[in-house]
C-alpha positions in Angstrom: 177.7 47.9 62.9 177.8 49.2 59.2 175.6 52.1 58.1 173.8 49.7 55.6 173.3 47.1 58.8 171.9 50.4 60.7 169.8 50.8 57.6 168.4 47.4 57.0 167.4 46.6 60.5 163.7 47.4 60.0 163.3 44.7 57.5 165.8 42.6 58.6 163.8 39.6 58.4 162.4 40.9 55.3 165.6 41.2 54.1 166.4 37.5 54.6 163.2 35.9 53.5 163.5 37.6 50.4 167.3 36.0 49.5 165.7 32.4 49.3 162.7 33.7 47.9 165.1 35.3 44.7 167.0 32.4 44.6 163.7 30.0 43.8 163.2 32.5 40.6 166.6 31.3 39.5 166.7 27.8 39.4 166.8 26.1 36.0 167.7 22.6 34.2 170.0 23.8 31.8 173.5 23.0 33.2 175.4 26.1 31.8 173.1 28.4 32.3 173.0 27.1 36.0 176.5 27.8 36.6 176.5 31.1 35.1 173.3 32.0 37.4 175.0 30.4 41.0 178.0 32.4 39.8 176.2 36.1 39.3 174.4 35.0 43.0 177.4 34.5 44.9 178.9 37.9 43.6 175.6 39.8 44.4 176.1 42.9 46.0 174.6 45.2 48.8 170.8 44.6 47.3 170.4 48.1 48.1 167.4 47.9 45.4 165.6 45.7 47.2 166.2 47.0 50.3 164.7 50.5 49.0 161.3 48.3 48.2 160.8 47.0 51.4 161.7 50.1 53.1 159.0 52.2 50.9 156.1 49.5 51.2 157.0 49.5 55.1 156.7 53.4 54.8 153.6 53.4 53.2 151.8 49.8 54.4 152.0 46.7 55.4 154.9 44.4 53.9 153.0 41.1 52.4 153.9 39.0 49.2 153.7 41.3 46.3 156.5 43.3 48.2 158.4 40.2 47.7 157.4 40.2 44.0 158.3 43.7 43.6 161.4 43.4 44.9 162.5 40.6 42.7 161.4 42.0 39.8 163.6 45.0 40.5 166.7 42.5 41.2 166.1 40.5 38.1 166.0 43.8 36.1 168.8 45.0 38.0 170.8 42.2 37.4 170.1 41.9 34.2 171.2 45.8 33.5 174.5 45.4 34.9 175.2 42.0 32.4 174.2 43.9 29.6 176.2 47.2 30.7 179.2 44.8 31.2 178.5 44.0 27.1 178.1 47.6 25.9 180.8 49.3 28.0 183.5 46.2 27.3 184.2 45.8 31.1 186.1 42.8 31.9 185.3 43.1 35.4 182.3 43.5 37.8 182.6 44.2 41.5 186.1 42.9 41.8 185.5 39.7 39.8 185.5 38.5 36.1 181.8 39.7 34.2 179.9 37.5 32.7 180.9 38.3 29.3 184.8 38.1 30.3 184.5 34.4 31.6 182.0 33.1 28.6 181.2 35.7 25.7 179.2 38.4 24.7 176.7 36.2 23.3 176.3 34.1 26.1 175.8 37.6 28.3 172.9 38.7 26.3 171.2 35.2 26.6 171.7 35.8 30.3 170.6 39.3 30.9 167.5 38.4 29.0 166.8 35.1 30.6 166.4 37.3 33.8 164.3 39.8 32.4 161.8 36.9 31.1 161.9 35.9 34.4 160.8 39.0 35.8 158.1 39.3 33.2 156.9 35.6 33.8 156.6 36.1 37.7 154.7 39.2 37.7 152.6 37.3 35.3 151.8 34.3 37.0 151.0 36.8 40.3 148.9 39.0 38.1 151.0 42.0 38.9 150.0 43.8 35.8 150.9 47.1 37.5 154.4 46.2 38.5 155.6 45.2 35.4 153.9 48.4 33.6 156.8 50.2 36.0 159.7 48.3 35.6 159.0 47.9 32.2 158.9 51.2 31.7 162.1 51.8 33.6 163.4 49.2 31.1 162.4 51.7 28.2 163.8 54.7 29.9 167.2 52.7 31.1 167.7 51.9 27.1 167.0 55.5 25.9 169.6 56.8 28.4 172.1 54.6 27.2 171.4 55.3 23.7 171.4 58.7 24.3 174.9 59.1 26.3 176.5 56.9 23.0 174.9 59.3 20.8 176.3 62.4 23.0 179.6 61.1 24.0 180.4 60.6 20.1 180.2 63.7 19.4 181.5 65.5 23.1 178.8 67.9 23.1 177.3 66.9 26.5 175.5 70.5 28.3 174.2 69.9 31.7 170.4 69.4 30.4 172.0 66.6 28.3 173.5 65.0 31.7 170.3 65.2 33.8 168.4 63.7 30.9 170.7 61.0 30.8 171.4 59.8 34.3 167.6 60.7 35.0 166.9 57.9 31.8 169.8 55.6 33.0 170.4 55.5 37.0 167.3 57.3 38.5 164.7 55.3 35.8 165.5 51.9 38.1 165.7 53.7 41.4 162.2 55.0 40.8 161.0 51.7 40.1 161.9 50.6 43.1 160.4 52.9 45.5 157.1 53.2 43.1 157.2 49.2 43.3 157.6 49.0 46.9 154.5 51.9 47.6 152.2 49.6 45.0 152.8 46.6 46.6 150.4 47.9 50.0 148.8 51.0 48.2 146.7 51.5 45.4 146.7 55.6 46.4 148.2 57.2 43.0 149.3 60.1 44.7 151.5 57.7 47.3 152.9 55.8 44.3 153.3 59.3 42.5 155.0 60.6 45.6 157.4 57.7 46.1 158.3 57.5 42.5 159.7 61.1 43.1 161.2 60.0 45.9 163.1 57.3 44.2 164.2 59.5 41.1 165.7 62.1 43.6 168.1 59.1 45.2 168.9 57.6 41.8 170.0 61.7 40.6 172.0 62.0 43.8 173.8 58.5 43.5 174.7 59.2 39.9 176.0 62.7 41.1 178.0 61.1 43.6 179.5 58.3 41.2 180.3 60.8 39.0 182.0 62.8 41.8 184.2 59.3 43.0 186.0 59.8 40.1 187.8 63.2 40.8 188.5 62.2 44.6 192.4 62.3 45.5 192.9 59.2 47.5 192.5 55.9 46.8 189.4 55.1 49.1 187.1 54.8 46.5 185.6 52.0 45.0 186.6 52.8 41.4 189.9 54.1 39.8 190.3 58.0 40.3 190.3 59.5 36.9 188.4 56.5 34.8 185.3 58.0 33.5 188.1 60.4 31.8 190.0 57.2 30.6 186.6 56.0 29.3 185.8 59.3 27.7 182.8 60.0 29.8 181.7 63.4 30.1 180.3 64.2 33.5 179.2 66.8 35.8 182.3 68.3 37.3 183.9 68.4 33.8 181.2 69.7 32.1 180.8 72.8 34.7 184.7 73.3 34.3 184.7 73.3 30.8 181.8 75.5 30.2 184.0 78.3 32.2 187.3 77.6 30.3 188.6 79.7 27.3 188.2 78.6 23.9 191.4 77.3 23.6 191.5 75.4 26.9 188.7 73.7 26.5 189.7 73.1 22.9 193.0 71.2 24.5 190.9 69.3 27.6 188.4 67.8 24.8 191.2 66.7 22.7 192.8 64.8 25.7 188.9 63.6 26.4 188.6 62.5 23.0 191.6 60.3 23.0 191.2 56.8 23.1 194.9 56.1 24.3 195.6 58.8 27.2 198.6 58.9 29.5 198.1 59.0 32.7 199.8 62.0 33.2 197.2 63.8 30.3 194.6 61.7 32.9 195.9 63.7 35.8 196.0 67.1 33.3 192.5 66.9 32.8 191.4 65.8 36.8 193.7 68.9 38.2 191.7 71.3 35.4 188.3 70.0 36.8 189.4 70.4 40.6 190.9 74.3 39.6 188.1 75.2 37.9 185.9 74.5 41.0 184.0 71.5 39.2 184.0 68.3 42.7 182.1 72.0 44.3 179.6 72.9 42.5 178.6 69.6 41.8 178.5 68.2 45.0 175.8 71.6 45.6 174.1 70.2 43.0 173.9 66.8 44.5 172.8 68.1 47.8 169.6 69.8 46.2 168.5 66.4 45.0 169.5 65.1 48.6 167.5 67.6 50.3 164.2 67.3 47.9 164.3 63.6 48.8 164.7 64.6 52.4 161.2 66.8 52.4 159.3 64.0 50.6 160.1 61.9 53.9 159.6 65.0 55.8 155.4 64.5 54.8 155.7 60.9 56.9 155.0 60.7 60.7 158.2 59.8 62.4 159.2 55.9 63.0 161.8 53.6 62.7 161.6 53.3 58.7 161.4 56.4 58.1 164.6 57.0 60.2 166.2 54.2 58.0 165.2 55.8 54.8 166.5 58.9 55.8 169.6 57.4 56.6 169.5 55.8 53.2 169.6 59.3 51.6 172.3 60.5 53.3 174.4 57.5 53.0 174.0 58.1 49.0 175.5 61.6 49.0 177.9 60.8 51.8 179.2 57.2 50.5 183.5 57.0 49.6 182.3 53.8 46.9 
């Protein structure tokens, strides 16, 4: 059995109930936008969001409906992110397959991402969850500033390490946090559990960024994206910021003109990935990963012992340890 299987067994049936219950929020007349809808289900991925909401309510209550609502308003915003990312980044591909933008058009896209997220409003709307869609909408906010923010940076290549928390806390951690604080307020009203599981969220969506980030200097091929493609997408990350803050003038001076560089080589590629894993940068992020790992870890460390809470552990670790 997987680690994810291990992870989900819990809410297993949870789990389950909740695919048909998404797949109602989907359904429409229009024939196109029907197709293009059946075709971003059948590629959906490990619904590790959703997972996270019925894992927290389970922590911190009893699952019941507005779980269910919680965790489809986190899908439909999730889903809807990913459309849009594939718009702004240019990406011709999503998980293995053609994006949505690749087999129709950008304009299409953009109709679809924000289809979904007038879904999610509409639903937490017609179940009067008020308070749910205060979060995610002010994920939605944060997710937007990030962006904004990393194109504004990236422009210029002038990216410090505040800069890069800032950013993946506004981007990645913004939607992970929703999740968990989604999941608590579906069975608690207690501010201080949502607070508390909002904190827990952000720490898991800091460490998954981390790790992302670290994918890309790994030296095999077992990862789930190309080694050395944040560089070939002139994104400026962790373990290259940290190496290039402790090179010389003129080294650094000749690694951000490579960075910079819309058509690289892959042997300037290499240049730069064999600088960051000299220069000690995979290290001293991966430390820097592990704190965020280990703050999660003593927010669950407040919970009595039980089955979820095993599970959610395993969920953290399983974020800092994954090889995609």
């Amino acid at each position: 059995m997987s680690i994810l299987a291990e992870i989900r067994k819990p809410v297993e049936k949870e789990m389950s109930k909740f695919e048909a219950y998404f797949n109602r929020t989907m359904k429409t007349e229009i024939p196109l936008l029907k197709i293009i809808l059946n075709y971003i289900l059948r590629r959906k991925g490990k619904q590790m969001r959703p997972l996270l909401v019925f894992l927290t309510a389970g922590l911190n209550g009893k699952i019941s409906e507005a779980t269910y609502v919680a965790a489809t308003l986190i899908e439909l915003l999730h889903t809807a992110s990913l459309v849009h990312d594939d718009i702004v980044d240019d990406a011709h591909e999503r998980r293995g397959c053609l994006s949505v933008n690749a087999l129709w058009n950008s304009k299409i896209a953009v109709l679809v991402g924000d289809y979904m997220l007038s879904r999610g409003m509409a639903i937490s709307l017609e179940k009067k969850r008020y308070d749910m869609l205060e979060i995610v909408s002010d994920a939605v906010r944060s997710m937007s500033e990030g962006e904004l923010l990393q194109l504004q940076k990236s422009r210029k290549m002038n990216i410090s390490e505040d800069d890069y928390y800032r950013i993946i806390r506004s981007k990645t951690a913004a939607l992970i946090a929703a999740c968990t604080a989604c999941g608590a307020k579906s069975v608690s009203e207690n501010p201080d559990t949502i607070r508390k599981m909002k904190d827990f969220g952000e720490n898991i969506g800091i460490v998954f960024q981390i790790k992302d980030d670290l994918l890309d200097y790994e030296p095999n091929g077992l990862t789930g994206k190309l080694t050395g493609n944040d560089i070939k997408e002139r994104k400026i990350t962790l373990p290259l910021i940290y190496a290039l803050e402790n090179a010389s003038v003129s080294v650094r001076r000749q690694i951000l003109s490579i960075v910079k560089n819309r058509k690289k080589t892959k042997a300037e590629i290499n240049q730069v990935i064999d600088f960051v894993r000299s220069s000690g940068g995979p290290e001293f992020t991966e430390q820097k990963m592990n704190l965020y790992r280990d703050k999660a870890l003593e927010i669950l460390g407040t919970y009595a012992e039980s089955e979820i809470r095993d599970s959610l552990q395993r969920f953290v670790n399983y974020t800092a340890s994954r090889n995609k």
